[in-house]
C-alpha positions as CSV (number, residue, x, y, z in Angstrom):
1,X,233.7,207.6,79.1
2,X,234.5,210.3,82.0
3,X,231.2,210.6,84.3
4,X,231.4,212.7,87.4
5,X,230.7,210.6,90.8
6,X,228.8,213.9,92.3
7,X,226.2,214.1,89.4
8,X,223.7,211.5,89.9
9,X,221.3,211.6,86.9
10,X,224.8,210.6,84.6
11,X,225.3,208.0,87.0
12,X,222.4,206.6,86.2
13,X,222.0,207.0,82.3
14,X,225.3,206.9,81.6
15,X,225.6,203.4,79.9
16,X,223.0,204.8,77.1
17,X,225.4,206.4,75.0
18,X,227.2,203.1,73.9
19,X,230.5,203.5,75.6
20,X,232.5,200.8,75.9
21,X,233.7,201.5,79.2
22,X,232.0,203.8,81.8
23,X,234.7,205.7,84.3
24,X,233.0,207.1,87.3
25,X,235.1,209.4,89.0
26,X,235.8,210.5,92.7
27,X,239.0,212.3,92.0
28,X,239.2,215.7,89.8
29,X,236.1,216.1,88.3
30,X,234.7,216.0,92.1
31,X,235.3,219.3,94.7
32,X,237.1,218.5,98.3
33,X,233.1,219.1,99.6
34,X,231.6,216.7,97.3
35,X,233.8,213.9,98.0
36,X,232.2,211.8,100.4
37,X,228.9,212.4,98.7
38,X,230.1,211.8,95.9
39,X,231.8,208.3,96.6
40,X,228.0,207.7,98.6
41,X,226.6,208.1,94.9
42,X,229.0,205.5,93.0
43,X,228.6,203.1,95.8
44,X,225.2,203.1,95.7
45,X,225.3,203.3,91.8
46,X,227.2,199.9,91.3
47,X,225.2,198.2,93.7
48,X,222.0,199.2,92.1
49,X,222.1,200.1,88.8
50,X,222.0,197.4,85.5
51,X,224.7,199.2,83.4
52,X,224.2,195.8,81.0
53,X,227.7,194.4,80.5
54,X,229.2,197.5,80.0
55,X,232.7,197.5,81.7
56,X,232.3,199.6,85.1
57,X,236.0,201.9,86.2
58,X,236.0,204.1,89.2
59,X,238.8,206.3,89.5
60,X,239.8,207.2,93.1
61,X,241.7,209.3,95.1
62,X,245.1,208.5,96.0
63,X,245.9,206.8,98.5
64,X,247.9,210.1,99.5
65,X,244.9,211.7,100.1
66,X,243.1,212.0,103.2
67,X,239.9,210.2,100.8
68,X,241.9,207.6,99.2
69,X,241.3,204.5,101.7
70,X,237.8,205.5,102.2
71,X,237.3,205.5,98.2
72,X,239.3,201.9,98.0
73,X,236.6,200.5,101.0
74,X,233.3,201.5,99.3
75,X,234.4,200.7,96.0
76,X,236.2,197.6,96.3
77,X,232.9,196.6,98.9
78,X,230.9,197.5,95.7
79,X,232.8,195.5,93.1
80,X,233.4,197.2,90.0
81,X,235.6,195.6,87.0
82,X,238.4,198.0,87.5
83,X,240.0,200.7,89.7
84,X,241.7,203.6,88.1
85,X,244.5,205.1,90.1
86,X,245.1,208.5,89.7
87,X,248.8,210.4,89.1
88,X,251.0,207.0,89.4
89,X,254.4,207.8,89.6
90,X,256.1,204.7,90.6
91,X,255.5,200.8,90.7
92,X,254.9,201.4,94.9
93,X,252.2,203.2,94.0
94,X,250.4,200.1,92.1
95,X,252.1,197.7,94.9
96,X,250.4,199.3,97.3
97,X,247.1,199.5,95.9
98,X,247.2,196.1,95.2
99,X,247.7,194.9,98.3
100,X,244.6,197.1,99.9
101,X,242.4,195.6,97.3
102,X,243.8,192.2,98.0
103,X,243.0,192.5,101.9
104,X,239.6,194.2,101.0
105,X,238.5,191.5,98.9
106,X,239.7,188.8,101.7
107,X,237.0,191.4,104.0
108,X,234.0,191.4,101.7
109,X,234.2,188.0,100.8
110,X,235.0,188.7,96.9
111,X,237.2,186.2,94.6
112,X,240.9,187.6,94.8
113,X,242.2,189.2,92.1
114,X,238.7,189.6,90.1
115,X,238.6,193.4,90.7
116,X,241.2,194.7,88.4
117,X,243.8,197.9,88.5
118,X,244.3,200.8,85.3
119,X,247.2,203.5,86.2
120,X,247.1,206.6,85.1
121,X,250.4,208.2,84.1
122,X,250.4,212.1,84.9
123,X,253.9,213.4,85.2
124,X,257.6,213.1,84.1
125,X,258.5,210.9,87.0
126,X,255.6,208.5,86.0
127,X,256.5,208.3,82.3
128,X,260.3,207.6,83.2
129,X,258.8,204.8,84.9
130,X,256.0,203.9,83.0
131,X,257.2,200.2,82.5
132,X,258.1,199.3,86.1
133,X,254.3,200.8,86.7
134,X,253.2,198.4,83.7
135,X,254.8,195.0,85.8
136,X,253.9,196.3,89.5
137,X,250.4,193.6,89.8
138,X,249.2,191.0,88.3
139,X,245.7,193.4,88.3
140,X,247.5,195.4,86.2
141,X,245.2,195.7,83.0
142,X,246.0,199.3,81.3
143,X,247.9,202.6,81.6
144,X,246.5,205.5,80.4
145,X,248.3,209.2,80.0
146,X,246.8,211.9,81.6
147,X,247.3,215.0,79.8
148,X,246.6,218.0,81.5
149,X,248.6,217.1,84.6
150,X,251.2,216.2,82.3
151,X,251.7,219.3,80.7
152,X,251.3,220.9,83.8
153,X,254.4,219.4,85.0
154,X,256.4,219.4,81.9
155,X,255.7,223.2,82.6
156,X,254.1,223.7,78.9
157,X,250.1,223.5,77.3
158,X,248.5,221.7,75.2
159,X,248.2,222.2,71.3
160,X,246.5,221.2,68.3
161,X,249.3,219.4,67.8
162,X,249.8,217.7,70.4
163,X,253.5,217.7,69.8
164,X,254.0,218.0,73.8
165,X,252.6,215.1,74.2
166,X,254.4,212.7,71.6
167,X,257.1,211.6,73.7
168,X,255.0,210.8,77.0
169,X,252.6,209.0,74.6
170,X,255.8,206.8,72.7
171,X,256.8,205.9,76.1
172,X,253.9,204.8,77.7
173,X,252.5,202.9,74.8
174,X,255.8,201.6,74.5
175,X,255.9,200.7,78.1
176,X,252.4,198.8,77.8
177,X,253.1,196.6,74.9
178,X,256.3,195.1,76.5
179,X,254.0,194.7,79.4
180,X,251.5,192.9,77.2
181,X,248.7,195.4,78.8
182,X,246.3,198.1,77.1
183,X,247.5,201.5,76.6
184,X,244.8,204.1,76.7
185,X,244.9,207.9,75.4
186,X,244.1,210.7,76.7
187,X,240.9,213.2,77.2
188,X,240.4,215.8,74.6
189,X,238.7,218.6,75.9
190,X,236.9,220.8,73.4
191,X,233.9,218.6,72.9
192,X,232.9,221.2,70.2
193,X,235.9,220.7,67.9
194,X,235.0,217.4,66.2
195,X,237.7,217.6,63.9
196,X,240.2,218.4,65.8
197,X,238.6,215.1,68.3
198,X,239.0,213.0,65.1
199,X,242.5,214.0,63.8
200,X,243.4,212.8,66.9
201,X,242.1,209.4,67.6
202,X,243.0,208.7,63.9
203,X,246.7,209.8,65.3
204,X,246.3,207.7,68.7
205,X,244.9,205.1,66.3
206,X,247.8,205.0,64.2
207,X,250.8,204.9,66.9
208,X,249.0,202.1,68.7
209,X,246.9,202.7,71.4
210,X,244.0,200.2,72.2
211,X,241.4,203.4,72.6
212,X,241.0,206.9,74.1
213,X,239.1,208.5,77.0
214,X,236.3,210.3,76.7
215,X,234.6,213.2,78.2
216,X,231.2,213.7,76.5
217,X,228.9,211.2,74.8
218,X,229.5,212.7,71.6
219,X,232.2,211.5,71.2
220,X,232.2,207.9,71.8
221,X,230.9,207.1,68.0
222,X,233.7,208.8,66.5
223,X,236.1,206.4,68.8
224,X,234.3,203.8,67.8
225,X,234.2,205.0,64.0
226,X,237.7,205.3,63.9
227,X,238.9,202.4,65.8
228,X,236.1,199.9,63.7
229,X,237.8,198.2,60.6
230,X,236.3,198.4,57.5
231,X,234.6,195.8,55.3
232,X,237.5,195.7,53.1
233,X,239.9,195.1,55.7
234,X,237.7,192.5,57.5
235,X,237.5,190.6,54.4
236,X,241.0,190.8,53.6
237,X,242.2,189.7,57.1
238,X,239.4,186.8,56.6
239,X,241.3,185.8,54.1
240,X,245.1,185.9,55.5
241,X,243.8,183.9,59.1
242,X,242.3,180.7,56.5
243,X,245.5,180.9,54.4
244,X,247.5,180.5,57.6
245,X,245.0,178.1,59.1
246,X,245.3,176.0,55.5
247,X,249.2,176.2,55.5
248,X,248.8,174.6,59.8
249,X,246.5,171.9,58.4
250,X,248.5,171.1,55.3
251,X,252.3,171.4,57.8
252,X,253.7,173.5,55.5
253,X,255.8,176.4,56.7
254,X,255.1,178.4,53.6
255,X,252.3,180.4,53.6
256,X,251.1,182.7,50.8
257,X,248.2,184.6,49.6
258,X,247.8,186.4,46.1
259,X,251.0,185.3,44.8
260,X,252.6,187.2,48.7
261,X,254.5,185.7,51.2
262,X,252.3,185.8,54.6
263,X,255.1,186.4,57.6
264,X,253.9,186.0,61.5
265,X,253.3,189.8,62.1
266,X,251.0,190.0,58.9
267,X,249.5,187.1,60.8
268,X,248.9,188.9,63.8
269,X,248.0,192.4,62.7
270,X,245.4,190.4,60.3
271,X,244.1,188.5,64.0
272,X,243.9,192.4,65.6
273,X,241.8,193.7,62.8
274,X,239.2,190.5,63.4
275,X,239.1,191.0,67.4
276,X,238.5,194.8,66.6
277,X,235.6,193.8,64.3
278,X,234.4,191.2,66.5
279,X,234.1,193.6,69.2
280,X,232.2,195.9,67.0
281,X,229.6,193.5,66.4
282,X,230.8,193.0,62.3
283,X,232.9,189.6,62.5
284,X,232.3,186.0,64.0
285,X,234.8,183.8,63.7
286,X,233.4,180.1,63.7
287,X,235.2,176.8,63.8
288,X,237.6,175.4,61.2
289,X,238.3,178.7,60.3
290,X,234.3,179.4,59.4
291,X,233.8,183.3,59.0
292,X,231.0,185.6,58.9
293,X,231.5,189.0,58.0
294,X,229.3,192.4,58.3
């Protein structure tokens, strides 16, 4: 979830709505007079605040900025799980930032490589390379598309449809599975259209991303609604992981459930739909293929 670096009461509070990860940002949602009070704020935030376990993202200016390196000193000094880079275009861009980090880490005294890197891909140029972007750093743990700068520069708007965006989105999800990284979505910005909001995490959902951004607290339960498996599924994919598990135990190659044959990506889509419900607080996988479920 999107909270603005310069508003200091959502800074605080902001881990309340159940979010899975908070994004405090220093780059758009900030004006040129509020940056360095702004970056003040998150600094202080991190250092000071118990956001309890939830995963902690700053997005920064570029480093093309004149507030980039100042954003990259306080923040890396402050240590938050992951830095967002903003309008990433080519892998230089994530080389570089990955090499300030490394050297501000080496500074402050912080293990190296424990603050992590998510690049945001805003423009033609950055989709066309969205994979070298996705194999630039080891910190490389995501790629998200930003939309609004994207249409922008494709020289269009956005629609219900979202048709604009369906080829940016193919590529960069594309580009973050060969990369074996997340792929996140997207804003959506009318926070009074729930249906519309819905429609399209059910379509993000469906082509394969790992989640979508978020820009009011209203709409992190229908992410999470959406994204959460269902008790049927659960149980189902319960059942495919101990048939594998018995067919491993027993070294047979042949494994089958229900009178089906059980091939490796029904195996690992079944594995996907337990992490999910893990995550969610519904599953526990145990030892010896021991489940609990909902």
């Amino acid at each position: 979830m999107f909270v603005p670096g310069n508003n200091p009461g959502l800074l605080k509070d902001a881990h309340i709505y159940g979010a899975d990860s908070l994004m405090f940002d220093l780059e758009d949602s900030v004006s040129l007079n509020e940056k360095d009070a702004a970056r003040f704020l998150v600094y202080n935030a991190l250092l000071n605040s118990d956001y309890e376990g939830c995963e902690i993202v700053v997005r920064v200016n570029g480093l093309d900025t004149p507030y980039g390196r100042d954003d990259f000193n306080a923040i890396v000094r402050a240590k938050p799980d992951v830095i967002r880079l903003p309008k990433t275009e080519t892998a230089e861009d994530v080389k570089q930032a990955d090499l300030l980090v490394g050297e501000l880490e080496k500074i402050y005294s912080i293990t190296t490589g424990s603050i992590k890197i998510m690049a945001a891909i805003e423009s033609a140029l950055g989709v066309i390379n969205a994979y070298k972007i996705a194999i630039a750093s080891p910190r490389l743990i995501a790629i998200a598309i930003g939309a609004e700068d994207f249409v922008t520069d494709m020289k269009t708007g956005r629609t219900d449809s979202g048709m604009e965006l369906l080829a940016a989105r193919t590529q960069v999800l594309l580009a973050a599975r060969a990369a074996k990284i997340y792929a996140l979505d997207t804003v959506f910005s009318d926070v009074r259209d729930d249906e519309g909001f819905e429609r399209e995490v059910r379509f993000i959902k469906q082509l394969g991303f790992d989640g979508k951004s978020v820009i009011h607290p209203n709409q992190v339960e229908i992410v999470h609604r959406v994204f959460t498996p269902g008790k049927e599924d659960i149980q189902k994919s319960i059942r495919i992981i101990t048939a594998a598990g018995e067919a491993q135990r027993k070294g047979s190659g042949v494994i089958s459930l229900d009178g089906k044959m059980i091939d490796k990506p029904i195996i690992e889509r079944a594995q996907r739909v337990l992490d999910l419900a893990e995550a969610a607080g519904l599953y526990k996988g145990g030892e010896k293929n021991e489940t609990k479920c909902c």
